[in-house]
N, C-alpha and C positions, 0 to 999 in steps of 0.2 A: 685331540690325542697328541702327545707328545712321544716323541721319536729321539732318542740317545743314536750318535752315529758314530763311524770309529774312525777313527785321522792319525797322523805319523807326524810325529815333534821334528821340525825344521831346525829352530831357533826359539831360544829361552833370553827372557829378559825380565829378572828378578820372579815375579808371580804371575807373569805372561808369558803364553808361548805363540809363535807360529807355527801352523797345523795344517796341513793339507789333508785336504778333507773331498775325498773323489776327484784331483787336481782342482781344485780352488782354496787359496790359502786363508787362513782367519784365527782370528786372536782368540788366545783362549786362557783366563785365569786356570792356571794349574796350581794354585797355592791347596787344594785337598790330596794331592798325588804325589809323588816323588819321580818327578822322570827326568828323564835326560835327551838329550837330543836323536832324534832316530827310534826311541820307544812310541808305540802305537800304546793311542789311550780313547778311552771311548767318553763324547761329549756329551751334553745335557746342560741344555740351558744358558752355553756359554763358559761352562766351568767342566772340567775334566775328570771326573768322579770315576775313572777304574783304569789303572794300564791294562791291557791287552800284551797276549804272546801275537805273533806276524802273524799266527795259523788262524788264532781265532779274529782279527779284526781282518783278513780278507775272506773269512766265512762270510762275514756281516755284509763286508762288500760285494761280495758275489749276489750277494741276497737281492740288495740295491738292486746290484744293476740286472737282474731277473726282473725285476719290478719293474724298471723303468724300459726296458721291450716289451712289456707286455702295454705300455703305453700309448 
Protein backbone atom coordinates (compact mmCIF):
# COMPACT_ATOMS: atom_id res chain seq x y z
CA UNK A 1 0.00 0.00 0.00
CA UNK A 2 1.25 3.20 -0.58
CA UNK A 3 0.70 6.27 1.61
CA UNK A 4 0.73 10.15 0.18
CA UNK A 5 1.95 12.35 3.36
CA UNK A 6 1.74 16.11 3.74
CA UNK A 7 4.93 18.30 4.49
CA UNK A 8 5.64 22.19 4.46
CA UNK A 9 8.04 23.74 1.66
CA UNK A 10 11.24 24.98 3.39
CA UNK A 11 13.31 25.68 0.55
CA UNK A 12 13.02 25.46 -3.48
CA UNK A 13 15.72 24.88 -5.83
CA UNK A 14 14.73 24.99 -9.47
CA UNK A 15 12.31 21.56 -9.50
CA UNK A 16 13.34 20.47 -5.87
CA UNK A 17 12.13 21.44 -2.83
CA UNK A 18 12.90 20.84 0.94
CA UNK A 19 10.08 19.52 2.90
CA UNK A 20 9.60 18.74 6.41
CA UNK A 21 7.70 16.20 6.64
CA UNK A 22 6.57 15.35 10.60
CA UNK A 23 10.11 17.31 11.47
CA UNK A 24 12.30 15.26 9.07
CA UNK A 25 13.48 17.03 6.06
CA UNK A 26 13.53 15.48 2.41
CA UNK A 27 13.83 16.28 -1.13
CA UNK A 28 11.01 16.50 -3.10
CA UNK A 29 10.54 17.02 -7.02
CA UNK A 30 7.80 19.73 -7.14
CA UNK A 31 7.99 20.30 -10.84
CA UNK A 32 3.81 18.95 -11.04
CA UNK A 33 2.82 21.85 -8.43
CA UNK A 34 3.20 25.37 -8.16
CA UNK A 35 4.48 26.22 -4.63
CA UNK A 36 6.33 28.39 -3.00
CA UNK A 37 8.10 28.28 0.20
CA UNK A 38 6.01 27.86 3.43
CA UNK A 39 2.93 26.16 1.11
CA UNK A 40 2.13 22.65 2.56
CA UNK A 41 1.80 20.12 -0.36
CA UNK A 42 0.97 16.53 -0.01
CA UNK A 43 3.87 13.76 -1.25
CA UNK A 44 3.76 10.60 -3.17
CA UNK A 45 6.27 8.81 -4.35
CA UNK A 46 8.89 11.47 -3.91
CA UNK A 47 7.18 14.06 -6.19
CA UNK A 48 4.54 16.53 -4.71
CA UNK A 49 1.14 15.91 -6.56
CA UNK A 50 -1.50 18.50 -4.61
CA UNK A 51 -0.67 21.76 -2.40
CA UNK A 52 -2.68 21.53 0.80
CA UNK A 53 -4.40 24.77 2.69
CA UNK A 54 -2.52 24.52 6.71
CA UNK A 55 -5.95 23.18 7.91
CA UNK A 56 -6.12 20.28 5.74
CA UNK A 57 -2.46 18.90 5.86
CA UNK A 58 -2.43 19.17 9.86
CA UNK A 59 -5.69 17.10 9.51
CA UNK A 60 -3.55 14.37 7.73
CA UNK A 61 -1.02 14.94 10.38
CA UNK A 62 -2.96 14.55 13.30
CA UNK A 63 -4.10 11.36 11.71
CA UNK A 64 -0.38 10.20 11.65
CA UNK A 65 0.30 10.79 14.78
CA UNK A 66 -3.11 8.92 16.20
CA UNK A 67 -1.47 6.20 14.46
CA UNK A 68 1.50 6.10 15.71
CA UNK A 69 0.28 6.03 19.71
CA UNK A 70 -1.61 3.51 18.99
CA UNK A 71 1.77 1.92 18.31
Amino acid sequence: MCVAVPGKVVKINGNYAKVNVMDNTTDVNVKLVDVKIGDYVLIHAGCAIEVLSQEAAQEIIDVFSELLEEV
